[in-house]
NUDO-507690 format. One record per residue: residue number from 0; x negated, y, z negated of N, C-alpha, C, CB in turn. Coordinates in nm, 2 decimals. Glycine has a CB too. Example, Ala and Ser with C-alpha at 12.3 -4.5 7.8 and 13.67 -1.06 7.14 Angstrom:
! NUDO-507690
SITE    k    n.px    n.py    n.pz   ca.px   ca.py   ca.pz    c.px    c.py    c.pz   cb.px   cb.py   cb.pz
SITE    0   -1.32   -0.57   -0.78   -1.23   -0.45   -0.78   -1.32   -0.33   -0.78   -1.13   -0.45   -0.90
SITE    1   -1.28   -0.22   -0.71   -1.37   -0.11   -0.71   -1.29    0.00   -0.79   -1.41   -0.06   -0.57
END
This chain:
! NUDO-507690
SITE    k    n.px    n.py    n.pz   ca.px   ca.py   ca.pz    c.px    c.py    c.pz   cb.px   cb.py   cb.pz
SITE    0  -22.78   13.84   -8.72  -22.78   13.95   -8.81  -22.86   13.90   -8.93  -22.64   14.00   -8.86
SITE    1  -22.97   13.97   -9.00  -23.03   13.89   -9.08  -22.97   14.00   -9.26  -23.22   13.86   -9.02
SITE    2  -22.97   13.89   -9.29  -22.93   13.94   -9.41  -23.02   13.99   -9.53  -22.85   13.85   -9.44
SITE    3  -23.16   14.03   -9.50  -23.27   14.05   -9.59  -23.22   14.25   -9.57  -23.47   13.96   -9.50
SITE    4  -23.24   14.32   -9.66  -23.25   14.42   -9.69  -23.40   14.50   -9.65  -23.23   14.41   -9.83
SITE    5  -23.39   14.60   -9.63  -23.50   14.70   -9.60  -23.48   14.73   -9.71  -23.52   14.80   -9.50
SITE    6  -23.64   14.76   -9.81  -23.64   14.79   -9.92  -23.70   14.97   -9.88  -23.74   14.68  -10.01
SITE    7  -23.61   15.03   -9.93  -23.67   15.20   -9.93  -23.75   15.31  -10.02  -23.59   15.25   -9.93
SITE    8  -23.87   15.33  -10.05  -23.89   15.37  -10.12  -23.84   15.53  -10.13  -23.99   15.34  -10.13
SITE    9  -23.82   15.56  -10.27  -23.77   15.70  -10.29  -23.89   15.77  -10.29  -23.69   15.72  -10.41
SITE   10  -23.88   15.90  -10.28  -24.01   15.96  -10.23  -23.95   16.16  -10.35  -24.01   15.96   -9.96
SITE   11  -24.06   16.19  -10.44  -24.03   16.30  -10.49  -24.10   16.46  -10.44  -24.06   16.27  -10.63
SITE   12  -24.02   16.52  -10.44  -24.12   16.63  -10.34  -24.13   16.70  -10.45  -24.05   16.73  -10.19
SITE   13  -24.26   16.76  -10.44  -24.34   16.80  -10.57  -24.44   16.93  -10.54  -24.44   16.66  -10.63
SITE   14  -24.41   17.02  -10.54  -24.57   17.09  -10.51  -24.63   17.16  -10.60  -24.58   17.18  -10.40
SITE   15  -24.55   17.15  -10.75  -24.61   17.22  -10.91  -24.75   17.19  -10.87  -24.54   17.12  -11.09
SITE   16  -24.78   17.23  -11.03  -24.92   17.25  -11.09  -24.96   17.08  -11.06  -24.92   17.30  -11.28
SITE   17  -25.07   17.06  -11.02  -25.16   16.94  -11.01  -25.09   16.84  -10.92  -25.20   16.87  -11.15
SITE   18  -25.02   16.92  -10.81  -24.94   16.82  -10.71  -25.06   16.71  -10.65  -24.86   16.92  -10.57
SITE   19  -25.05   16.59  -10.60  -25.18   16.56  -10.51  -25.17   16.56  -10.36  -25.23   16.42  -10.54
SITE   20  -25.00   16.58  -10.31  -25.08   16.59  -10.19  -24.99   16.73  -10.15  -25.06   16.45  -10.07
SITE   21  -25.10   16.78  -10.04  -24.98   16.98   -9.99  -24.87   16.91   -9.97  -25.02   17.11   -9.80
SITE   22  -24.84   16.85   -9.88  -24.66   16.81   -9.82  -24.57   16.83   -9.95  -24.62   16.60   -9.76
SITE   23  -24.65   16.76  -10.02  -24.52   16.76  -10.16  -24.49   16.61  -10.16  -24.34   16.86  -10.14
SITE   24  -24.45   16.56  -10.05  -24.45   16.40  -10.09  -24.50   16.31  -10.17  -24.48   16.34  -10.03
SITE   25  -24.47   16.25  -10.29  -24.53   16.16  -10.36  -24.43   16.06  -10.40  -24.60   16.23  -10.48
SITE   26  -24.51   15.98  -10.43  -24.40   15.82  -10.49  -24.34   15.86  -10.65  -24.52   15.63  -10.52
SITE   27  -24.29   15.76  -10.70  -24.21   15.79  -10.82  -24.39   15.80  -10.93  -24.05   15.61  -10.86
SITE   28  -24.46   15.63  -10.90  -24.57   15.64  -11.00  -24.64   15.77  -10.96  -24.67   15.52  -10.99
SITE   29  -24.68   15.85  -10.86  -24.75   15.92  -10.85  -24.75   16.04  -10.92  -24.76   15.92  -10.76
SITE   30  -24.59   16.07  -10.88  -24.50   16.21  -10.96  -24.51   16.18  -11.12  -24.30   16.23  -10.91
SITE   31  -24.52   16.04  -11.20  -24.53   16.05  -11.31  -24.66   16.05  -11.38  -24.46   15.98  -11.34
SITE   32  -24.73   16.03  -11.32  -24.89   16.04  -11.35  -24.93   16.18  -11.31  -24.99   15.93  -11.25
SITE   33  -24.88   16.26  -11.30  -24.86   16.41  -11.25  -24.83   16.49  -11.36  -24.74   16.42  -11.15
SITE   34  -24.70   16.43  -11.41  -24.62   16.49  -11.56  -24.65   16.43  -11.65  -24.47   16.51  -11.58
SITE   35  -24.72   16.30  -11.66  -24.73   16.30  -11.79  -24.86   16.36  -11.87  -24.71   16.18  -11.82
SITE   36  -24.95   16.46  -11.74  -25.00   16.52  -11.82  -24.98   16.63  -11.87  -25.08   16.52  -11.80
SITE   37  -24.88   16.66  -11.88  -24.76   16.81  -11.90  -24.68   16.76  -11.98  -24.65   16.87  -11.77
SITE   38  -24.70   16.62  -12.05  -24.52   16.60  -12.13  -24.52   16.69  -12.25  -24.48   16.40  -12.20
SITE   39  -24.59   16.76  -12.33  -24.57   16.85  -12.43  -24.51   16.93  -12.40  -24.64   16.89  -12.48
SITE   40  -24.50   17.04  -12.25  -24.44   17.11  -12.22  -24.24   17.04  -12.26  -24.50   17.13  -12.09
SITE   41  -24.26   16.93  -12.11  -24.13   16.84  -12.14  -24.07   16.81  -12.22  -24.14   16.75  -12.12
SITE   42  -24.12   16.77  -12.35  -24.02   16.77  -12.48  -24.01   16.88  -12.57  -24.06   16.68  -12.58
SITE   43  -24.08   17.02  -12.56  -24.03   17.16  -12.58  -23.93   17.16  -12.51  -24.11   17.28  -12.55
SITE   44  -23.94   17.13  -12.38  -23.81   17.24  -12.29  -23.66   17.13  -12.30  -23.87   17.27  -12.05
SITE   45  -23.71   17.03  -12.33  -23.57   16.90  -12.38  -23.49   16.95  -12.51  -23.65   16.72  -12.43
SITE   46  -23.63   16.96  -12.64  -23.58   16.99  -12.75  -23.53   17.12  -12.76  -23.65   16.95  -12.83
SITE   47  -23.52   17.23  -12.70  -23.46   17.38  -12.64  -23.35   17.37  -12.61  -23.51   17.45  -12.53
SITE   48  -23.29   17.22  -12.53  -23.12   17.22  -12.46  -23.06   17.17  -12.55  -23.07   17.13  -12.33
SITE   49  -23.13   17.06  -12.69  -23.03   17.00  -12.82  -23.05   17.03  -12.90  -23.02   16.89  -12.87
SITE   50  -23.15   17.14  -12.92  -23.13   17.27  -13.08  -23.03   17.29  -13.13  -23.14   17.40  -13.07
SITE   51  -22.98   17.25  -13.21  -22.82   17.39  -13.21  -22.91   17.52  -13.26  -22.64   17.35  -13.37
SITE   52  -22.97   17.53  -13.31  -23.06   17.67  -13.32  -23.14   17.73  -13.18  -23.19   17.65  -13.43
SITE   53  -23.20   17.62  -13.11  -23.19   17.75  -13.01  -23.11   17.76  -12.91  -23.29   17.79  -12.95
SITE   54  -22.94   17.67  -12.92  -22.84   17.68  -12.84  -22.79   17.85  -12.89  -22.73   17.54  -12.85
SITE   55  -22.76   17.85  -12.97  -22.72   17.94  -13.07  -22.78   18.04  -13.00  -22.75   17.91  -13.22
SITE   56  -22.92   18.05  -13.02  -23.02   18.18  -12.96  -23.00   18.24  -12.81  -23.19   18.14  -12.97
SITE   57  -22.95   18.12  -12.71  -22.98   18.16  -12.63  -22.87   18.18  -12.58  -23.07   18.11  -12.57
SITE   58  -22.73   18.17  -12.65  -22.64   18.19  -12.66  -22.62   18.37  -12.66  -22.62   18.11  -12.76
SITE   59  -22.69   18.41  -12.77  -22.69   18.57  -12.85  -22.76   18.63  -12.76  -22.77   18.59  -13.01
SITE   60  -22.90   18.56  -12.70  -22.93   18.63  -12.62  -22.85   18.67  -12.49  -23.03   18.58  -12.61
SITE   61  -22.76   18.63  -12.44  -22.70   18.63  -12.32  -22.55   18.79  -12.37  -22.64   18.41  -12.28
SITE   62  -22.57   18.72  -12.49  -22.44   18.87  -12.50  -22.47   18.96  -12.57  -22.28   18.85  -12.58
SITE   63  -22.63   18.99  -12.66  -22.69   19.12  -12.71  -22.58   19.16  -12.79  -22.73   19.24  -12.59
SITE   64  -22.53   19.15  -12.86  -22.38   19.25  -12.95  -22.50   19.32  -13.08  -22.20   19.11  -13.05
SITE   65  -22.46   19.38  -13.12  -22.53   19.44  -13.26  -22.55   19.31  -13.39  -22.40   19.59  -13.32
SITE   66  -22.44   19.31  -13.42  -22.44   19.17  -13.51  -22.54   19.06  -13.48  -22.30   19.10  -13.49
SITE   67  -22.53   19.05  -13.37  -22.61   18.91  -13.31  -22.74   18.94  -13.32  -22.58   18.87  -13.13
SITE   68  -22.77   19.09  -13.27  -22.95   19.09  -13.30  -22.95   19.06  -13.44  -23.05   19.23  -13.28
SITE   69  -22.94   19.11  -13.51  -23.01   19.04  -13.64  -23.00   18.89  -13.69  -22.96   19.11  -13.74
SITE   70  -22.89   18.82  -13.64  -22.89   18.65  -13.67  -23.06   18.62  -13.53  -22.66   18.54  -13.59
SITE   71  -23.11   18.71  -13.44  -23.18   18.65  -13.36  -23.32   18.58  -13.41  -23.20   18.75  -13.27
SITE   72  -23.39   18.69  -13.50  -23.48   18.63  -13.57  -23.49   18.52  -13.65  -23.50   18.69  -13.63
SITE   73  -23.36   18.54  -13.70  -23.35   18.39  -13.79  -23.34   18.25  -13.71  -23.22   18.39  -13.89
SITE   74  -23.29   18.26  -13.60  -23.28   18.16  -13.52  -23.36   18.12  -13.39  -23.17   18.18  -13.49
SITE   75  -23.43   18.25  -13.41  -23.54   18.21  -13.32  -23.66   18.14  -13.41  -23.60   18.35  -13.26
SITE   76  -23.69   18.18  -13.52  -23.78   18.11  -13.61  -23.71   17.95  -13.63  -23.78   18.20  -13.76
SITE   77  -23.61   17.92  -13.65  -23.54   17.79  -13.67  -23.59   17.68  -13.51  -23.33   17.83  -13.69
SITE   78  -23.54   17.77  -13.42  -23.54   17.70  -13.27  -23.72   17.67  -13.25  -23.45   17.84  -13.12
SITE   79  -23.80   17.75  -13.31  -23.95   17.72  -13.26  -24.00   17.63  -13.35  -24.06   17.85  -13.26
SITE   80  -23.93   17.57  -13.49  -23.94   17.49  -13.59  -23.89   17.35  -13.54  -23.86   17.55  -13.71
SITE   81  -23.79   17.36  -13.50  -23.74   17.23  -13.38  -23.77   17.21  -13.25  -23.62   17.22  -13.36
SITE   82  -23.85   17.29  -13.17  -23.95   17.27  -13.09  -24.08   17.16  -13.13  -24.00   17.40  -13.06
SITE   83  -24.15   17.20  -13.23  -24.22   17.16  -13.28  -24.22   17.02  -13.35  -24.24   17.24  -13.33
SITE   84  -24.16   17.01  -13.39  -24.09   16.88  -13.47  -24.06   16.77  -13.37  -23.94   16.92  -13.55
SITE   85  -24.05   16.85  -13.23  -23.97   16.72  -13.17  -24.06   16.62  -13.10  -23.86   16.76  -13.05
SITE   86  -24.07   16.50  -13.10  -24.10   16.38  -13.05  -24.09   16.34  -12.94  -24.06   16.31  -13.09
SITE   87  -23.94   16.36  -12.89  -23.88   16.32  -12.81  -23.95   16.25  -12.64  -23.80   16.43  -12.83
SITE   88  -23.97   16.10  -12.59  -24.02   16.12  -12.51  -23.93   16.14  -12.39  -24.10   16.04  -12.52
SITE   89  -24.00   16.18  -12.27  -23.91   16.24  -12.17  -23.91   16.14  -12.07  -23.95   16.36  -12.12
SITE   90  -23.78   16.11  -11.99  -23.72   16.02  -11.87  -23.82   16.09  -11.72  -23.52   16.05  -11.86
SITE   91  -23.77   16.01  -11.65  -23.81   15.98  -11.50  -23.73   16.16  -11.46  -23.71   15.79  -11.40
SITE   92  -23.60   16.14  -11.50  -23.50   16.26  -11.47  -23.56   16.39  -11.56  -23.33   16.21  -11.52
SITE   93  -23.53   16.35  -11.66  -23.61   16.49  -11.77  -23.69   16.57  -11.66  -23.75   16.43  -11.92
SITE   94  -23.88   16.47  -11.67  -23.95   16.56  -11.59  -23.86   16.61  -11.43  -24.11   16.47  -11.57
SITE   95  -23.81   16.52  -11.35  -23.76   16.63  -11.27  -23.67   16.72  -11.27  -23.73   16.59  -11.20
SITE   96  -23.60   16.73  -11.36  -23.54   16.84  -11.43  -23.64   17.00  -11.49  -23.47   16.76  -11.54
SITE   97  -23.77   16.89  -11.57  -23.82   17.00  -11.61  -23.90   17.08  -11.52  -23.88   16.98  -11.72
SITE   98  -23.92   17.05  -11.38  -24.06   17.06  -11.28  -23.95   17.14  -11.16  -24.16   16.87  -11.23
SITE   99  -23.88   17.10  -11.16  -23.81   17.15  -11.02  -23.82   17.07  -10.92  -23.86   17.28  -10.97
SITE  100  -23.85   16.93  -10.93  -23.88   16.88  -10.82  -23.73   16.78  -10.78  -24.04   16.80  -10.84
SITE  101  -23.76   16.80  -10.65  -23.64   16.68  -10.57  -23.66   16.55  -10.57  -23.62   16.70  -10.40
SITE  102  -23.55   16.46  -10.54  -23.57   16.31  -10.55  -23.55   16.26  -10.35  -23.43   16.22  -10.68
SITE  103  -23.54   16.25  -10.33  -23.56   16.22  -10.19  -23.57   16.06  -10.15  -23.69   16.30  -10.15
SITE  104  -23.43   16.00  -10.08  -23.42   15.89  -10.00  -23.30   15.85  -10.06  -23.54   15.78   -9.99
END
């Protein structure tokens, strides 16, 4: 029995915008040389889940009450203000979160 490991690569199935191959199959470096020409998208759609302004918004949006529309503006202006602002760089997971893509192996 030999005791050496098969090393496995994980493989991301991908077929967004600027996939490189049709299958969808790509390696981890390939899928990130992929998104990181998209990461501005990626840290909008990050800084949108830790807003509390546009947790708040998308909150109001989901129950429409009378009251609520009118806090919408104001919180929609706040939530596009902390979009903007954010820095934030994005993980291995982020972009597959933000892309839709599977991790595979």
């Amino acid at each position: 029995m030999s005791r050496t490991r098969k090393r496995r690569t994980k493989e991301v199935i991908y077929t967004g915008l600027n996939a490189r191959r049709k299958s969808g199959k790509h390696t981890i470096k390939e899928f990130l040389k992929v998104m990181k020409k998209h990461k501005k998208g990626c840290s909008e759609y990050i800084a949108g889940k830790s807003c509390v302004p546009c947790v708040k918004f998308n909150a109001l949006m989901k129950r429409k009450t009378k009251k609520g529309l009118k806090k919408l503006d104001k919180y929609l202006e706040d939530c596009d203000k902390c979009k903007t602002k954010s820095k934030k760089r994005c993980t291995f997971h982020d972009y597959l979160e933000y892309s839709g893509a599977k991790l595979k192996g």
